[in-house]
Backbone as CSV, one residue per row, in Angstrom:
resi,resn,N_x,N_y,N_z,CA_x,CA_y,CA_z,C_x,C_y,C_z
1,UNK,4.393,35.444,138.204,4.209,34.157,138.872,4.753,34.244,140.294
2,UNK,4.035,34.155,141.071,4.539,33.967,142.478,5.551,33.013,143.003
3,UNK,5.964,31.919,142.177,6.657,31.240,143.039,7.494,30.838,141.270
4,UNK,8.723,30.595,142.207,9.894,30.180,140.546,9.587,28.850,139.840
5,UNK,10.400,29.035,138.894,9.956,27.450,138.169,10.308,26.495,138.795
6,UNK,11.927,26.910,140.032,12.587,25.591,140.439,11.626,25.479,141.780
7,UNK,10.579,26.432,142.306,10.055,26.600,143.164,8.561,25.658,143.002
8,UNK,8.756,25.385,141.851,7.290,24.793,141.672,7.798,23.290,141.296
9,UNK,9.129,22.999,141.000,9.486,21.555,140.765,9.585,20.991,141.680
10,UNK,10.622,21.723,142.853,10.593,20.977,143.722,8.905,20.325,144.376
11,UNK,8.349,21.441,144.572,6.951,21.166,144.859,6.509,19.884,144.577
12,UNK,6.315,20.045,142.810,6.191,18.851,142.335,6.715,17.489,142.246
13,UNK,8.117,17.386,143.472,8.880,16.484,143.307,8.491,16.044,144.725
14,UNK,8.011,16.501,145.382,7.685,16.402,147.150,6.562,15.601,146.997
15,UNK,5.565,16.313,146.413,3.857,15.500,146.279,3.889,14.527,145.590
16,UNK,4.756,13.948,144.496,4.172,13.448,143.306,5.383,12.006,143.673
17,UNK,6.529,12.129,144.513,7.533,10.798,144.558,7.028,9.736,144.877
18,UNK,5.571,9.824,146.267,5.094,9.152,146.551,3.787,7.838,145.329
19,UNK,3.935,8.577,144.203,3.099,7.897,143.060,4.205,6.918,142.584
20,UNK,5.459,7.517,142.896,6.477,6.072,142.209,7.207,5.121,142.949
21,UNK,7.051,5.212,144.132,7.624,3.909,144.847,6.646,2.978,145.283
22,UNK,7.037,1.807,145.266,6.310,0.500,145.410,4.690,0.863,145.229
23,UNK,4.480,1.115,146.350,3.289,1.160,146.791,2.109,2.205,145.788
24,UNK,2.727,3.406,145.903,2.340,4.044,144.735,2.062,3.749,143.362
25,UNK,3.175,2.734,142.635,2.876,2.598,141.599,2.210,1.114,141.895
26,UNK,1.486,0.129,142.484,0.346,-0.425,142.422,-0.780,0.586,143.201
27,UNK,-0.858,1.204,143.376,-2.096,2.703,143.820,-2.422,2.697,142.018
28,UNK,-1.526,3.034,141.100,-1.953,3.559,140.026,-2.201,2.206,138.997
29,UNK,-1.459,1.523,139.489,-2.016,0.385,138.374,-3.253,-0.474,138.553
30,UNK,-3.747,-0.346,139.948,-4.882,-0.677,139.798,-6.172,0.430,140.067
31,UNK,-5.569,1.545,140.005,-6.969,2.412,140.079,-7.282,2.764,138.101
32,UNK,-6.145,2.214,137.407,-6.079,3.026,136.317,-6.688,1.822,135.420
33,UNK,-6.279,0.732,136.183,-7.413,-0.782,135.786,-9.001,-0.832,135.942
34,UNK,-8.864,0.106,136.711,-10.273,0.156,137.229,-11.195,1.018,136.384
35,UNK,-10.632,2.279,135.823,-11.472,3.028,134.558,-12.079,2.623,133.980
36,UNK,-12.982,3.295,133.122,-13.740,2.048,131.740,-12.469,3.031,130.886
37,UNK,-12.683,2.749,129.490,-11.996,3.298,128.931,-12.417,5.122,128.523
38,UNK,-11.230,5.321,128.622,-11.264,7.201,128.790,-11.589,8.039,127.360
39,UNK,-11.309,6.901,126.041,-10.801,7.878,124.558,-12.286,8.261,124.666
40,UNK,-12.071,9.581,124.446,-13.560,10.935,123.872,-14.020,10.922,125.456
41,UNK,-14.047,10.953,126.160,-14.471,10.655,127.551,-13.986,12.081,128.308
42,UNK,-14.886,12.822,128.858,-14.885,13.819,129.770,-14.592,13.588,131.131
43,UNK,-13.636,13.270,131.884,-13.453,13.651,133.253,-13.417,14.402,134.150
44,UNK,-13.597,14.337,135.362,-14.128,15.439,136.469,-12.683,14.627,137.689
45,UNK,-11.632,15.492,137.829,-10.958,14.692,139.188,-10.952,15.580,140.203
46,UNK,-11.527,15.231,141.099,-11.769,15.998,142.541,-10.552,15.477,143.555
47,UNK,-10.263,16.354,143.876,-9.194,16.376,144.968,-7.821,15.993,143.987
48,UNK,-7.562,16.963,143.239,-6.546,16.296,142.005,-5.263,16.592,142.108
49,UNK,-4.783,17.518,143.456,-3.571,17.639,144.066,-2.929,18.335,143.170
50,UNK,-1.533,17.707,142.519,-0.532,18.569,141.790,-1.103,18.218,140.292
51,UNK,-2.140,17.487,139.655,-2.494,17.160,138.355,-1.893,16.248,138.012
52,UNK,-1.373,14.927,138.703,-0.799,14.286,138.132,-1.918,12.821,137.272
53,UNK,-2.665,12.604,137.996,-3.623,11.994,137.603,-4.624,12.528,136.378
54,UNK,-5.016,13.580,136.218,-5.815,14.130,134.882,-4.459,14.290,133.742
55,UNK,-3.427,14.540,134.112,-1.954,14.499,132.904,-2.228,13.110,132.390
56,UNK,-2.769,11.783,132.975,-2.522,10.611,132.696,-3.826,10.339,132.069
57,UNK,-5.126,11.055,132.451,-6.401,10.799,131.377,-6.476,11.398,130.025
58,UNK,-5.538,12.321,130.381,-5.191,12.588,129.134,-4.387,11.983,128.111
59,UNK,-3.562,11.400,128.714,-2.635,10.823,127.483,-3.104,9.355,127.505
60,UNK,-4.272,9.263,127.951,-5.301,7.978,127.913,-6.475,7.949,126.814
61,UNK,-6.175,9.453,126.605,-7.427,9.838,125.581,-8.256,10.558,125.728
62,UNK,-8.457,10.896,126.566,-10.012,11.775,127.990,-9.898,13.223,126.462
63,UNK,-11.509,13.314,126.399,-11.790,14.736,125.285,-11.671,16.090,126.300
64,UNK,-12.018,15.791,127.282,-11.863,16.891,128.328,-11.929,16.579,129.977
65,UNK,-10.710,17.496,130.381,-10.270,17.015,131.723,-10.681,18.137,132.596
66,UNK,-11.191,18.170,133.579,-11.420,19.138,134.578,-10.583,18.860,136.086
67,UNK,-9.566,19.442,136.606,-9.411,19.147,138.325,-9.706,19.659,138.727
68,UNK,-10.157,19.347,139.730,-10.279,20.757,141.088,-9.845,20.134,142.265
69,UNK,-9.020,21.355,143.700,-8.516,20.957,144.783,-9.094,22.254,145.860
70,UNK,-8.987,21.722,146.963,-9.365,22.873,147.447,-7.968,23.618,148.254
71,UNK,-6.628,23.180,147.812,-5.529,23.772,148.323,-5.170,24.690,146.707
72,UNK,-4.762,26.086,147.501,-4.672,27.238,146.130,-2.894,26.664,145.936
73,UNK,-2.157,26.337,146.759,-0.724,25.776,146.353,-0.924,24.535,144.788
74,UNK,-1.659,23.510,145.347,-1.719,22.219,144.730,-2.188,22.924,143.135
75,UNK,-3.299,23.983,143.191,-3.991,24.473,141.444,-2.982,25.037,140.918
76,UNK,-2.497,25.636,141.989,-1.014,26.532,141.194,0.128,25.431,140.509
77,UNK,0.451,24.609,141.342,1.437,23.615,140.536,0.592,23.149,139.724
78,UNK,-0.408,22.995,139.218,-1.403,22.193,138.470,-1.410,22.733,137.449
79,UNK,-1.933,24.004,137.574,-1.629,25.349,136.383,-0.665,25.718,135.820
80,UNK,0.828,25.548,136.486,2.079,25.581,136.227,2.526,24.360,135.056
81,UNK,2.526,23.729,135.331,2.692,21.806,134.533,1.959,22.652,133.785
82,UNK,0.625,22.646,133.082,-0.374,22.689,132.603,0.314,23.989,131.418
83,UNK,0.731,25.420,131.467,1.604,26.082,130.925,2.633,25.425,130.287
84,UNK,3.214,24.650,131.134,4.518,24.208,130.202,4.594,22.861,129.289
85,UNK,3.320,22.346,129.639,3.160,21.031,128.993,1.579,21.153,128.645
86,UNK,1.293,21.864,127.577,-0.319,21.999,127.801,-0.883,20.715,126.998
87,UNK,-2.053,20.485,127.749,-2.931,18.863,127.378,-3.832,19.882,127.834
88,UNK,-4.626,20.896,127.323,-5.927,20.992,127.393,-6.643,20.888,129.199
89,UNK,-5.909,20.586,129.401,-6.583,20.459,131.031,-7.409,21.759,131.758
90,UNK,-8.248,21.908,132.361,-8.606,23.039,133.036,-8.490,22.813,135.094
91,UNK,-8.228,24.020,135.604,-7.831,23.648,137.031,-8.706,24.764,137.746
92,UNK,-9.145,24.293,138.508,-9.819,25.611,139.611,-10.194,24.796,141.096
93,UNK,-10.102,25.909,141.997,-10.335,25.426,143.187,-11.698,25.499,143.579
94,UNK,-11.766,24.136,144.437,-13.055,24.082,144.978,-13.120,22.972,146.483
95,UNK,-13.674,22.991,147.620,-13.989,22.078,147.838,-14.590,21.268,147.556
96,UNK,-14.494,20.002,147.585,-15.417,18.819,147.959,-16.718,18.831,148.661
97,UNK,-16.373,19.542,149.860,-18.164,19.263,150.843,-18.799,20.610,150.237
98,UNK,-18.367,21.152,149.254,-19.033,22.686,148.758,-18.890,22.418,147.398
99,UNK,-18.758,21.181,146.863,-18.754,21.443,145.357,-20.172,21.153,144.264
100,UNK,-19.602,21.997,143.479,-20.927,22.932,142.593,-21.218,21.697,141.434
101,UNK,-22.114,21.589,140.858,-22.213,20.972,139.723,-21.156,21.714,138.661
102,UNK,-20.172,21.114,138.439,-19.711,21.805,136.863,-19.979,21.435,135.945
103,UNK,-21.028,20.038,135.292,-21.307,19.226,134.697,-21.363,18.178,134.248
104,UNK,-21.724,17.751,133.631,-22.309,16.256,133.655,-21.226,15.255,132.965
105,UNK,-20.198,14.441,133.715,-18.814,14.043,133.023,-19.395,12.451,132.820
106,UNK,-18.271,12.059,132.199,-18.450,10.464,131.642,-17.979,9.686,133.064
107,UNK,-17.130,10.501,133.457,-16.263,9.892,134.952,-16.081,11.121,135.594
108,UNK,-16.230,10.338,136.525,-15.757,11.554,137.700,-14.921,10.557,139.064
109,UNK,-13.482,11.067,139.255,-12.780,10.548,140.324,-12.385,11.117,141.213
110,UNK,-11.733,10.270,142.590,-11.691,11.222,143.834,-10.887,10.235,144.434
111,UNK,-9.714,10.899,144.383,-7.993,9.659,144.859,-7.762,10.438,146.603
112,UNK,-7.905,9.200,147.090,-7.117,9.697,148.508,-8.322,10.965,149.319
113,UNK,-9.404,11.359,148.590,-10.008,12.358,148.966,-11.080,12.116,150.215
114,UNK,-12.431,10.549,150.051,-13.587,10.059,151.129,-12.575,9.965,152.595
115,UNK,-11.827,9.259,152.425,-11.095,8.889,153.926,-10.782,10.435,154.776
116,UNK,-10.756,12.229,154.414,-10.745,12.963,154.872,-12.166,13.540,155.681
117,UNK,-13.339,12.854,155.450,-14.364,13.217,155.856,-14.884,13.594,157.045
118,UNK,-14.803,13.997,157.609,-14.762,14.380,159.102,-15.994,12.946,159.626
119,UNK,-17.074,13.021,159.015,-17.929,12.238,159.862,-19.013,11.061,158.832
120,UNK,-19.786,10.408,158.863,-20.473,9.796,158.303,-21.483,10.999,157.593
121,UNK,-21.780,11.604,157.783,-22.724,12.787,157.204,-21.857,13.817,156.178
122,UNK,-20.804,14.129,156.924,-20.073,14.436,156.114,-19.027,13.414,154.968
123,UNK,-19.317,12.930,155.124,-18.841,11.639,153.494,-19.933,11.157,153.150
124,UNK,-21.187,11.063,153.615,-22.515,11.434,152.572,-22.425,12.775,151.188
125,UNK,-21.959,13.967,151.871,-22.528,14.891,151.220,-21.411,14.985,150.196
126,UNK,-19.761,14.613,150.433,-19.188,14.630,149.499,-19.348,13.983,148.445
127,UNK,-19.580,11.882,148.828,-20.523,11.597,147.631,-21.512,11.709,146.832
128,UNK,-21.835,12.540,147.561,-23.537,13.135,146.549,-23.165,14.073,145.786
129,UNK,-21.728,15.350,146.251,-21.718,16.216,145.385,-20.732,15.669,144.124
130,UNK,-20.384,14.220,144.243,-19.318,13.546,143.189,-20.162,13.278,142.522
131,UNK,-21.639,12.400,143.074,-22.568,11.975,142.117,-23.481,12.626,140.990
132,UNK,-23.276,14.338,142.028,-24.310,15.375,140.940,-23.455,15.443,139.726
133,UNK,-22.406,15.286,139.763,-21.377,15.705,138.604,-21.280,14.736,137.523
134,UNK,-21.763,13.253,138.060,-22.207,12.340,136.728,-23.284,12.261,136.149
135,UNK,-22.481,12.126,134.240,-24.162,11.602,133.913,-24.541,10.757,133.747
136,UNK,-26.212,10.524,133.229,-25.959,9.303,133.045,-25.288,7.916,132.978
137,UNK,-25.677,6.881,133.332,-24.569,5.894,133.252,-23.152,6.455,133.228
138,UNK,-22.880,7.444,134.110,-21.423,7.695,134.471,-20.553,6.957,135.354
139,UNK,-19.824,6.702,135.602,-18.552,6.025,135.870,-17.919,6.655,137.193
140,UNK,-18.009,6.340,138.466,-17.540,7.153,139.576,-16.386,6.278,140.150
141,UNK,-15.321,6.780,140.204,-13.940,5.322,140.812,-13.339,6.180,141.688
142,UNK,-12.928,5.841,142.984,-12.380,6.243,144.160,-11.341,5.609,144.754
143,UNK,-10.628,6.512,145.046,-9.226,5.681,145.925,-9.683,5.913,147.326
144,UNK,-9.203,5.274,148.654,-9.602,5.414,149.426,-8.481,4.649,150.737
145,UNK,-8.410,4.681,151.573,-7.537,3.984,152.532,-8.624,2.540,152.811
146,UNK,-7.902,1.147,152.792,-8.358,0.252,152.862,-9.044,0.129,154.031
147,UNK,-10.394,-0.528,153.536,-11.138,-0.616,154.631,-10.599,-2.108,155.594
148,UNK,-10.363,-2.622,155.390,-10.103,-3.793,155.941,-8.547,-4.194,156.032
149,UNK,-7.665,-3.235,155.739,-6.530,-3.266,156.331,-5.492,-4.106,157.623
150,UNK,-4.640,-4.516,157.641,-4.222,-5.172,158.721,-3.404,-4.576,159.430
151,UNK,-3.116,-3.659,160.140,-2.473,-2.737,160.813,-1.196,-3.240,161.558
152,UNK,-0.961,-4.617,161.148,0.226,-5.093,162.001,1.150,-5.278,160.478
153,UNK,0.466,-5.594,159.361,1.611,-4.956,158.163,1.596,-4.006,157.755
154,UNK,0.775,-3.106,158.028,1.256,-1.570,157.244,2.191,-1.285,158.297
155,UNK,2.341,-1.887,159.349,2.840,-0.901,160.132,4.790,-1.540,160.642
156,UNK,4.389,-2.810,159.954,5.934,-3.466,159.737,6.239,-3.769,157.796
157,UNK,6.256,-4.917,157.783,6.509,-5.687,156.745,6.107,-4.575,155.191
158,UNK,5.107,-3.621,155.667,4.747,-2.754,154.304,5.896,-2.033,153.944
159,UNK,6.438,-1.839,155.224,7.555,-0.943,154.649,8.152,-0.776,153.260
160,UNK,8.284,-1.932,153.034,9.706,-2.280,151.619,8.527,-2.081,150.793
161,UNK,7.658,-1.710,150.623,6.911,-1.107,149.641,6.855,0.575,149.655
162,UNK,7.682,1.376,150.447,7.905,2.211,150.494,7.434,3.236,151.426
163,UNK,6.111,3.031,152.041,6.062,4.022,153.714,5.412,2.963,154.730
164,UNK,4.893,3.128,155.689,4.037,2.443,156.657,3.360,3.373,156.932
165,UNK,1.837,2.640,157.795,0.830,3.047,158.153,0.849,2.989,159.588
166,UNK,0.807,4.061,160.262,0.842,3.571,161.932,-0.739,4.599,162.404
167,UNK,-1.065,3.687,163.648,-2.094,4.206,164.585,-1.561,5.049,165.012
168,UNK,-2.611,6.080,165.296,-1.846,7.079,166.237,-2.932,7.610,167.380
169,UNK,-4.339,6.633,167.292,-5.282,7.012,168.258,-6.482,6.041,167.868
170,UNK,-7.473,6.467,169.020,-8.430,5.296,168.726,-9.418,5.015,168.183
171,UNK,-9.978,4.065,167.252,-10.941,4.205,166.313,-12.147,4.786,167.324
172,UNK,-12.749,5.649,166.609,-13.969,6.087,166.738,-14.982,5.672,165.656
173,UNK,-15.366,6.583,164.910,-15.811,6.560,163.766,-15.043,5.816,162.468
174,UNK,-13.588,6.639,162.672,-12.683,6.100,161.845,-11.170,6.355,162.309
175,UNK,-10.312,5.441,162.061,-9.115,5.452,162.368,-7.870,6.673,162.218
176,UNK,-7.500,7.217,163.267,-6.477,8.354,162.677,-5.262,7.391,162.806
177,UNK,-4.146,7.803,161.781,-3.219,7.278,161.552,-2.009,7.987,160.929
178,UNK,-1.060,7.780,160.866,0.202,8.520,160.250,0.973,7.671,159.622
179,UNK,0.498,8.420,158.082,1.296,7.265,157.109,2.906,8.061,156.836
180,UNK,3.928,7.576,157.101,5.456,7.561,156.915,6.321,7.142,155.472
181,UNK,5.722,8.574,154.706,6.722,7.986,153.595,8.369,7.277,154.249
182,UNK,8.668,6.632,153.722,9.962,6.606,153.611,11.106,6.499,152.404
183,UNK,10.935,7.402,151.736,11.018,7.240,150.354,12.031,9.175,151.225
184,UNK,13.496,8.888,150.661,14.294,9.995,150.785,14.241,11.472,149.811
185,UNK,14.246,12.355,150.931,13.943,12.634,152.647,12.721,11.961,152.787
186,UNK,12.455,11.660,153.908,11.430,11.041,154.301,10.280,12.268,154.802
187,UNK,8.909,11.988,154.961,8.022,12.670,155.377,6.947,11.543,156.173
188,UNK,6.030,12.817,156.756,4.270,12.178,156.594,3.547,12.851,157.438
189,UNK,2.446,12.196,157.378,1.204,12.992,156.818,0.193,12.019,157.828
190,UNK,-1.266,13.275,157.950,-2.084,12.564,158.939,-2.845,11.992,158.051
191,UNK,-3.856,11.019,158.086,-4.929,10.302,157.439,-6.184,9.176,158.223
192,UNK,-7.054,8.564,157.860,-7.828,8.071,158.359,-7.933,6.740,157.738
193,UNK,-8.408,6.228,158.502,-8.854,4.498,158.092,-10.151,4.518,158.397
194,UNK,-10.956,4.283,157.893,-12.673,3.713,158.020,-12.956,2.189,158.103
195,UNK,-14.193,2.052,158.275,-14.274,0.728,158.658,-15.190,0.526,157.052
196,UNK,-15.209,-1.078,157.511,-15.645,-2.189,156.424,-17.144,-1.525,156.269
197,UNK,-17.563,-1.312,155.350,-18.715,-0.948,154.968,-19.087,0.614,154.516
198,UNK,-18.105,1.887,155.095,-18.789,2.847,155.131,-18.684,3.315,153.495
199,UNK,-17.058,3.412,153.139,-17.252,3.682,151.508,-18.505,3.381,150.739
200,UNK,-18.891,2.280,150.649,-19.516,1.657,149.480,-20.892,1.844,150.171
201,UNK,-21.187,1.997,151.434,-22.539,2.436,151.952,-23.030,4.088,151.435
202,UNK,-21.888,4.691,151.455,-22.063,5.803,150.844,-22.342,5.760,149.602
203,UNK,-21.658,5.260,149.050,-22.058,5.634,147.664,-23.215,4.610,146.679
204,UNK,-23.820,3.897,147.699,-25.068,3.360,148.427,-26.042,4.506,147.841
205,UNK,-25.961,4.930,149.352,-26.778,6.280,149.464,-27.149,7.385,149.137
206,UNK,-26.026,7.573,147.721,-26.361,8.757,146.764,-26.700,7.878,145.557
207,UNK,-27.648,6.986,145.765,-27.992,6.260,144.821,-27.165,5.889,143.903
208,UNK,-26.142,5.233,143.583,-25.223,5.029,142.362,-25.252,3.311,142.987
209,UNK,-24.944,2.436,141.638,-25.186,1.371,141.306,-24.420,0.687,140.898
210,UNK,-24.110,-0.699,140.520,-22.806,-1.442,140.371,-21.762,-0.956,140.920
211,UNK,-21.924,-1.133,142.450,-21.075,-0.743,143.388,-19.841,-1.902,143.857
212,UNK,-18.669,-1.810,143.045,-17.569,-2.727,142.941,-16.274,-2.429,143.516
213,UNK,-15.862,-3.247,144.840,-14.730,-2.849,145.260,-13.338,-3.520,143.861
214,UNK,-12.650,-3.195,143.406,-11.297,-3.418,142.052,-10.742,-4.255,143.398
215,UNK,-10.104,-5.435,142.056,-8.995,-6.037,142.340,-7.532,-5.531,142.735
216,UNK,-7.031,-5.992,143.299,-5.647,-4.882,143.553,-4.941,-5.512,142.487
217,UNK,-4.436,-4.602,141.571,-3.040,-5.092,140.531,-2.036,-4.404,140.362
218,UNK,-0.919,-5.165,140.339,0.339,-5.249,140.512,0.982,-4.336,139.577
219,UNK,2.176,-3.665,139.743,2.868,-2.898,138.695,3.208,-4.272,137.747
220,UNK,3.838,-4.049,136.482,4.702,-4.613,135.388,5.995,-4.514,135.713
221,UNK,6.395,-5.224,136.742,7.862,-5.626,137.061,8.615,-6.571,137.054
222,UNK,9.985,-7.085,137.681,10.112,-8.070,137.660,10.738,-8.421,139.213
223,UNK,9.824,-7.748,140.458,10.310,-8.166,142.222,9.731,-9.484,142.100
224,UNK,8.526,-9.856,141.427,8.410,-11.303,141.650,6.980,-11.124,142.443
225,UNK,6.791,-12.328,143.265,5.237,-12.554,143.908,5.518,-12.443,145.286
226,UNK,6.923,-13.252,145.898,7.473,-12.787,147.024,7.283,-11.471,147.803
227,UNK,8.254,-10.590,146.731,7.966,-9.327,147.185,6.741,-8.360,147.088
228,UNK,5.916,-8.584,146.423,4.553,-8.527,146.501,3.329,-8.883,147.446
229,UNK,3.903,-9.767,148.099,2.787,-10.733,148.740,2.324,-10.065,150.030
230,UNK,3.342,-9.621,150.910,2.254,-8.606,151.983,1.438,-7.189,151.002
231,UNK,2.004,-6.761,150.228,1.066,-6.136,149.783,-0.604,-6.425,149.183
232,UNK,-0.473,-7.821,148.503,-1.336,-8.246,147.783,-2.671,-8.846,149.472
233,UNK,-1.881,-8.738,150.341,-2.380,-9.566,151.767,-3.130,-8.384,152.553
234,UNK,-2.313,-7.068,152.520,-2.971,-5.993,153.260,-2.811,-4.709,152.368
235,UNK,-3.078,-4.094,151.373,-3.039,-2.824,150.483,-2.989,-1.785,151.473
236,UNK,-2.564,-1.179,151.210,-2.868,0.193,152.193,-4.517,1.226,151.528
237,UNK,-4.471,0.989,150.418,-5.612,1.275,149.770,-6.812,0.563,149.001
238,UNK,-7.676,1.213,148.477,-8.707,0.178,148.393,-8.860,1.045,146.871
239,UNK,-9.854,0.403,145.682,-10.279,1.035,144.991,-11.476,0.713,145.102
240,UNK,-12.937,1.634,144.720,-14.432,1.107,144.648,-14.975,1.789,143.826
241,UNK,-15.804,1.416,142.391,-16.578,1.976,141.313,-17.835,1.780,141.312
242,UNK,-18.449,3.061,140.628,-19.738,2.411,140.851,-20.689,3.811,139.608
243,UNK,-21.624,3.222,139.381,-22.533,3.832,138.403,-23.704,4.743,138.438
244,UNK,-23.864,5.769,137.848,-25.133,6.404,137.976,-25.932,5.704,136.836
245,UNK,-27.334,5.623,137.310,-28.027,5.322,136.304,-29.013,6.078,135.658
């Protein structure tokens, strides 16, 4: 193994903290609202990072899980977990704007992955290669950076949900931005904002159907509505599902 076990935790403790503070854990409670139900259900998760998301279709029920990433670090921690905690999962790398049919899943998802698209043509072709991968009446759900975002709370008041969203140049096509964990040590990371329409135009355009932006929902806590309420006002993310027919 190339890298140690404590070499691969930490790893896993860098990528994966951001799924449990504030913000993160409504990321998962409402993308995981958003599923149909998973028991006997084949999944496909594209752009699946350290596996933390297919670990959770699984213990959702999913008959078979597939990830793929196109970073060889992220399959390796994926593969690692996967050894020491085996759920059947399978991991291999691939891109997105190059990905192959692997077959025909009940669902197929893609967290944090459309908003990297370099261009409108290029987030065409990634949704089309998400769409070849469903079948029938399959189930396609996406995380995505909110399209309609308010950039004067991600970039104050979001904080206490655990990072902010700041501009860092000017919309063109789509917004570059630098989201700031602040969750100790702190980090961050580059990303994009798109505008109102392009997600769901895409996936428009690779023909898929009952095209539904999800409600945002709340973790099971007890901060109250208070502390909730710029979030519930500006998400930093969006969820949108939609169907092959």
């Amino acid at each position: 193994m190339a890298e140690s076990d404590e070499q691969y935790d930490a790893l896993g403790q860098t990528y994966e903290r951001a799924k449990h503070i504030p913000t993160g854990l409504a990321e998962q409670a409402t993308f995981l609202a958003a599923l149909p139900p998973l028991a006997g259900r084949s999944v496909l998760d594209v752009a699946c990072g350290t596996g933390f998301y297919p670990r959770r279709f699984v213990d959702l029920g999913a008959s078979r899980v597939i990830g793929v990433d196109s970073s060889e670090e992220m399959v390796a921690y994926a593969n690692y977990v996967e050894r020491k905690e085996p759920r059947g999962i399978s991991y291999r790398r691939e891109d997105a704007a190059t990905l192959p049919v692997l077959g025909r899943f009940d669902v197929v998802t893609a967290v944090w992955l459309l908003g990297y698209a370099d261009d409108p043509a290029a987030l065409d072709r990634m949704v089309a290669n998400l769409a070849a991968n469903l079948a029938p009446g399959g189930h396609l759900v996406v995380v995505v950076p909110n399209p309609d975002a308010d950039f004067a709370v991600l970039a104050g008041p979001y904080g206490r949900y655990g990072y902010q969203v700041i501009r860092t140049g000017t919309a063109t096509i789509r917004t570059p931005v630098s989201v700031r964990v602040l969750d100790e040590p702190a980090f961050a990371f580059d990303s994009f904002y798109w505008p109102v329409g392009a997600f769901d135009g895409a996936l428009r355009r690779a023909g898929l159907v009952e095209i539904t932006r999800a409600p945002t929902v709340l973790p099971a806590d007890d901060r109250g509505a208070e502390f909730w309420a710029d979030l519930l006002r500006s998400p930093s993310f969006a969820v949108f599902t939609a169907k092959s027919e």
